[in-house]
N, C-alpha and C positions, 0 to 999 in steps of 0.2 A: 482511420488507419488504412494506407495502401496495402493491396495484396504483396506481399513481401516473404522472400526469404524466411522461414521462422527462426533468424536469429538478433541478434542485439537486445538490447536494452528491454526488459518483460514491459509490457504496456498497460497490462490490469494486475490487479493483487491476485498474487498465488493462492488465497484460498480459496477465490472463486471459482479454479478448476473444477469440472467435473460436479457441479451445484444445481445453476439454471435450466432449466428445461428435463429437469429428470423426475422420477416419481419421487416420491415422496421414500425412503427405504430405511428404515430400522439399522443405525449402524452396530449394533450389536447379532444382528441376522446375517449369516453368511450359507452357502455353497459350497458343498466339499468339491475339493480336486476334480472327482470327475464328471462331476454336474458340468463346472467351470468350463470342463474342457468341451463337453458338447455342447455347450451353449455357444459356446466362443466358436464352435467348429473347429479344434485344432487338436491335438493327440495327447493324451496325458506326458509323454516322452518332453514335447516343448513345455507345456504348461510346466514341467517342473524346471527345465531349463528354463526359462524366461527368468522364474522365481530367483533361482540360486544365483541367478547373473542381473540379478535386480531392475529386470528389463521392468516385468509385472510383478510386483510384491501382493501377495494377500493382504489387506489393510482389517480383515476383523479379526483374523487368527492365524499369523505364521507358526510354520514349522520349530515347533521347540524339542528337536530330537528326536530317537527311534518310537517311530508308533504313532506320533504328535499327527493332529490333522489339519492341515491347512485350511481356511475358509474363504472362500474369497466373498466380496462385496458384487452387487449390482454396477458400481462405479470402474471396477477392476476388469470384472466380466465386459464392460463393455470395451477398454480396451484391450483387453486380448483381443477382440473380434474386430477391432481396428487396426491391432498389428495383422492381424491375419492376410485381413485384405489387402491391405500396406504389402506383404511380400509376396500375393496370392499375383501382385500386379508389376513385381520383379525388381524391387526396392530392396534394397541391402539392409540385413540386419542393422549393421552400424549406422547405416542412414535412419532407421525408425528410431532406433533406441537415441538421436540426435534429436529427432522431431519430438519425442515423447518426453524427453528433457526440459527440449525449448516448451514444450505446450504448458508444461506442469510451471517453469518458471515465467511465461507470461501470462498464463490463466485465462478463462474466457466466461462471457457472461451469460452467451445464451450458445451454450451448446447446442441445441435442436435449430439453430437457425445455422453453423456454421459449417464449412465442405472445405475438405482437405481437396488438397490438388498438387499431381505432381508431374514433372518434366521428364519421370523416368531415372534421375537424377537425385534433383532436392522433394521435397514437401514443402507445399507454400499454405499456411492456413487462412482462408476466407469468411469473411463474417456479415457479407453481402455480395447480391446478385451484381452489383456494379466491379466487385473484386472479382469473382470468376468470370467475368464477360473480360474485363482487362486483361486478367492472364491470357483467356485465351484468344482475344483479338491478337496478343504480341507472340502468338504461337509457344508460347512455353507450357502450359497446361493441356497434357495429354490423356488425363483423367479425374477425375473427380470419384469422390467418396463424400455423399450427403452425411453426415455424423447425425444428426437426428431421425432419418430412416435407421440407419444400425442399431443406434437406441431402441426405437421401437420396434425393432427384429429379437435383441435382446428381451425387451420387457416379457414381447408374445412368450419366448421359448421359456421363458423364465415360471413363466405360472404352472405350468404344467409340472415341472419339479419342485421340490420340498425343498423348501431354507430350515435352515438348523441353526441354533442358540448357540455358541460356545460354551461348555462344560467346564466346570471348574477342576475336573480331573480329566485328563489328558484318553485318549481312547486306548493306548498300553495298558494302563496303570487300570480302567476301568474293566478289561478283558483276565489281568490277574486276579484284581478284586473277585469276578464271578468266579473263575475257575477254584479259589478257595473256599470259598461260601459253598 
């Protein structure tokens, strides 16, 4: 596969997204909100906009109404902190949430080997050192993002806080419980 646009036709199976090259993680194990959000380095304020606008959805326990606590995944945590970067480096919302589309619908195999790179413009996804040499021989690649360093930026931050199990009673419903009791 040439370094390319990340649009057209998905080239690997969508559920190999976000699979390869990651730890091993408990998908029943999430992150509340504001773990997520310092782990990601971004503000609770996006992290819930990202959510509601389906940019990052929590994949072990959305939002099911007042009190309900979202959880996010290791998988999720690490793209928040790829969009981060992504607009930290003057990419348009609209433009990420295209890239984060296309990636999910082309999937990739070995995440820890693969470096986004962009024009300022698009997002071109690379899956070898001969792809980022090509971009940026033909001068369109004016940055890179290693996606397997963020992972293991992610991993580090991660140990140091508490994953939580989702609860079969919602955290509302568990603060009335006490308060009667």
């Amino acid at each position: 596969m040439n370094a390319g646009e990340l649009s057209g036709e998905p080239q690997f199976a969508a559920d190999l997204l976000f699979t390869d090259g990651l730890p091993d993680m408990d998908d029943e194990v999430g992150y509340g909100g504001a773990v997520a959000a310092r782990a990601a380095g971004i503000t609770y304020r996006q992290l819930d906009y990202w959510a509601r606008t389906e940019l990052v959805e929590p994949t072990v326990r959305g939002a099911k109404g007042s009190g309900s606590k979202r959880l996010y995944g290791f998988r999720d945590i690490l793209v928040l902190k790829l969009v981060k970067r992504l607009l930290d480096t003057g990419i348009s919302l609209q433009q990420i949430r295209t890239a984060v589309d296309q990636l999910r619908a082309a999937g990739i195999r070995d995440l820890a080997g693969t470096t986004l790179m962009s024009d300022g413009a698009s997002v071109y996804l690379c899956t070898s050192n001969d792809e980022v040499i090509d971009l940026v021989s033909r001068g369109q690649g004016v940055f890179g993002i290693a996606v397997g360093k963020v992972l293991r930026e992610v991993e580090s931050t991660l140990v140091d806080f508490d994953a939580q199990v989702p609860e079969t009673v919602d955290e509302l419903s568990a603060r009335r419980a006490a308060r009667t009791a």
